[in-house]
C-alpha positions as CSV (number, residue, x, y, z in Angstrom):
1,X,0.0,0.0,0.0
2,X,3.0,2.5,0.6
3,X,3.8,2.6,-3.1
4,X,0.1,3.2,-4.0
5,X,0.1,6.1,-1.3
6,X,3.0,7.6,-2.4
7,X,1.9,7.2,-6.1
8,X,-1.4,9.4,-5.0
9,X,1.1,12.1,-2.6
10,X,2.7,12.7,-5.9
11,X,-0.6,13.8,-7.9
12,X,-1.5,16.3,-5.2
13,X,1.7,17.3,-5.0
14,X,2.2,20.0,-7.8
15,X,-0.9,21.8,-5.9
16,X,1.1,22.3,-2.8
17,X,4.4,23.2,-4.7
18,X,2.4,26.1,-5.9
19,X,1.4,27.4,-2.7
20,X,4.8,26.9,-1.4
21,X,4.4,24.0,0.8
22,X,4.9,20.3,0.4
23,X,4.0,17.0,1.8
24,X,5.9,14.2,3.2
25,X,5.2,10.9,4.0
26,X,6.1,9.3,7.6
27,X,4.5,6.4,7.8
28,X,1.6,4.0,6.6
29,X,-0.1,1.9,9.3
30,X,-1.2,-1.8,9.0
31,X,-4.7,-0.5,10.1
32,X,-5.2,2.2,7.3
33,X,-3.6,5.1,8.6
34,X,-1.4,7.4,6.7
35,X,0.9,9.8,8.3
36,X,1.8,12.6,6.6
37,X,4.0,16.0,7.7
38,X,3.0,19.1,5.7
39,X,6.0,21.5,4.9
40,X,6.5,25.0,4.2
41,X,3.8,27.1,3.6
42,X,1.4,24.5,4.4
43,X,2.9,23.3,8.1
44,X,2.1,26.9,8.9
45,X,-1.3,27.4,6.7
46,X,-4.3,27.8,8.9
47,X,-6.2,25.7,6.6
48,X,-4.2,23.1,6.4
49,X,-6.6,20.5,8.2
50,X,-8.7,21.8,5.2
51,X,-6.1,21.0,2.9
52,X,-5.5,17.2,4.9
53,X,-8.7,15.9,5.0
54,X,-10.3,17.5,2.1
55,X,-7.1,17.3,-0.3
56,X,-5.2,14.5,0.6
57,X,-7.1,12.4,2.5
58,X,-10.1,12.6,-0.2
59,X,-8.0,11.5,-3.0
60,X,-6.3,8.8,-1.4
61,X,-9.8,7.5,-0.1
62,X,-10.8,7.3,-3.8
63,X,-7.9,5.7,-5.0
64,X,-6.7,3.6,-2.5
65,X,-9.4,1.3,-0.6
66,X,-7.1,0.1,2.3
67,X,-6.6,4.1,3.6
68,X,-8.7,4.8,6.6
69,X,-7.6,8.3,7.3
70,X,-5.1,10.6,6.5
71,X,-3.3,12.8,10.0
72,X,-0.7,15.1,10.3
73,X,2.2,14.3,12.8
C-alpha cells in the first residue's frame, strides 16, 4: 500500500508546490492510517486540516481502498 500512497502524494503534490508548501510521507499503518508532515507554507497554513482531509485524505480514499484516514504528525 506505501507505493500506492505515495503514487497518489505525488498527484496532489504540484498543488502544494504552488502554494509553497509540500508534503511528506512518515509512515503507513497496517490499520489504514497514513501519516503525513505538511511542509512550508502549508505546516504553517491555517487551513491546512482543510487542505488534509479534504485534499489529501479525499484523493487517497478514492484511490486507495485500504486508507482509513489521512493525520498530520
Amino acid at each position: 500500500m506505501k507505493e500506492e500512497v505515495l503514487r497518489v502524494l505525488e498527484q496532489v503534490r504540484p498543488g502544494l508546490q504552488a502554494d509553497g508548501g509540500d508534503v511528506e510521507l512518515v509512515e503507513v499503518t497496517e490499520d489504514g492510517i497514513v501519516k503525513v508532515r505538511l511542509k512550508g507554507a502549508c505546516g504553517s497554513c491555517p487551513m491546512s486540516t482543510m487542505t488534509l482531509k479534504m485534499g489529501i485524505e479525499r484523493a487517497m480514499k478514492e484511490q486507495i481502498p485500504g486508507v482509513k484516514e489521512v493525520v498530520q504528525v
